[in-house]
N, C-alpha and C positions, 0 to 999 in steps of 0.2 A: 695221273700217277703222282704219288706222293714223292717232295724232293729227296726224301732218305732213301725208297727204293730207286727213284732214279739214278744217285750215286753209287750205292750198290751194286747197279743193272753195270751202268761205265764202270766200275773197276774191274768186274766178272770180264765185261767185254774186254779190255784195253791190257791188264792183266793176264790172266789164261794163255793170249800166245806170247809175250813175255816170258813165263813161266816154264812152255814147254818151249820155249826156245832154246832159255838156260837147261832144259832138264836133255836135252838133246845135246847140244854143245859139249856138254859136262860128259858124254856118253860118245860125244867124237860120230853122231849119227846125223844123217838130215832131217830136215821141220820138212816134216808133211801134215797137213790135214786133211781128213782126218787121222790125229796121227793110230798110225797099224798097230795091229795085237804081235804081230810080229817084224821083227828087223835082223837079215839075217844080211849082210858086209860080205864082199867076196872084193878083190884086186881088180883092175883097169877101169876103164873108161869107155863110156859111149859117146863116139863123134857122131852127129848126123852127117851122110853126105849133104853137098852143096844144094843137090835135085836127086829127087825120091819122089812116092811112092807112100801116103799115109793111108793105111786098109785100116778099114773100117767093115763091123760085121753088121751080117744082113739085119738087122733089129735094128735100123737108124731112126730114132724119134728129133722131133726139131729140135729138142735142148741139145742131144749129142752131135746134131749137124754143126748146130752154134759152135759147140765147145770144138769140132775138129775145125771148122775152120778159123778159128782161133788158133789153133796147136797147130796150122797149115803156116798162117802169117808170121810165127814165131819162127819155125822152120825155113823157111822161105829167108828169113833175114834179110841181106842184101842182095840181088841179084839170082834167089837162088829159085827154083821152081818144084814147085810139091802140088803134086795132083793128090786129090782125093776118088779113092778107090772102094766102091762095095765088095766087099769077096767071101765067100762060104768060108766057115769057123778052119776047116785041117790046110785053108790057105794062108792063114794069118802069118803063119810063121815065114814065109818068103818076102814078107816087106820089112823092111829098115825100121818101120814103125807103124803100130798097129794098139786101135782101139778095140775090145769089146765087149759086149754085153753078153751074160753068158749067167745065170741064176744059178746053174749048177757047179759052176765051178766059183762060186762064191758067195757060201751060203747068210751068213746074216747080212740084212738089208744093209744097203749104202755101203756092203763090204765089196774090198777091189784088194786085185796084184799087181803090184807094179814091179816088174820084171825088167833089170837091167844089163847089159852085155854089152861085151865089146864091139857086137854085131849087129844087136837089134835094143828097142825101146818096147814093151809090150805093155799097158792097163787089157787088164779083165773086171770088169766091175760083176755085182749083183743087177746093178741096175744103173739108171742114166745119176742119180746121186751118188754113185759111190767114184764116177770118173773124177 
């Protein structure tokens, strides 16, 4: 690679979340990547309890295993204890936090919801990229 395009390549990298960092900030919104076609604010806060309960839907492939148990140990923090659960899609809603994969409820590829409550943490992707 030529060294112009490789400067170019690093500013696009290093730049872009700089940019929508500021372009979020400026909008009083959170940096997500990728960032949503939509952002819709509503008031309070989600605490995780200390020990839960992370459900996970039946369509587990090894990258989503990686990624929940990653979101397990984050969870977990100090002392706390988070099991990982498989459970059919109309259960999802009874855990504190819940992954899933679900193509119909999120039609373009690597698209997801991330659904926040006082009560629960919910991702629905398209797919294992869009968690």
């Amino acid at each position: 690679m030529k060294s112009g395009r490789l400067g170019w390549l690093l500013i696009v990298l290093f730049a872009a979340p700089v940019a929508l960092a500021a372009h979020a900030s400026a909008k009083n919104l959170p940096i997500l990547l990728p960032s949503p076609q939509k952002v819709v604010m509503q008031e309070g806060n989600f605490t995780p309890p200390k020990d839960g309960t992370l459900a996970l839907s039946p369509k587990v492939e090894d990258a989503l295993l990686r990624i929940a148990l990653d979101a397990r140990k984050e969870l977990q923090g100090e002392g706390g204890v988070w099991t990982l659960r498989g459970v059919m899609p109309g259960e999802l809603n009874a855990y504190p936090v819940s992954i899933a994969i679900d193509p119909d409820a999120c039609k373009p590829i690597e698209g997801y919801v991330l659904k926040i409550t006082p009560e629960r943490l919910s991702i629905t992707a398209h797919d294992v990229h869009g968690v």
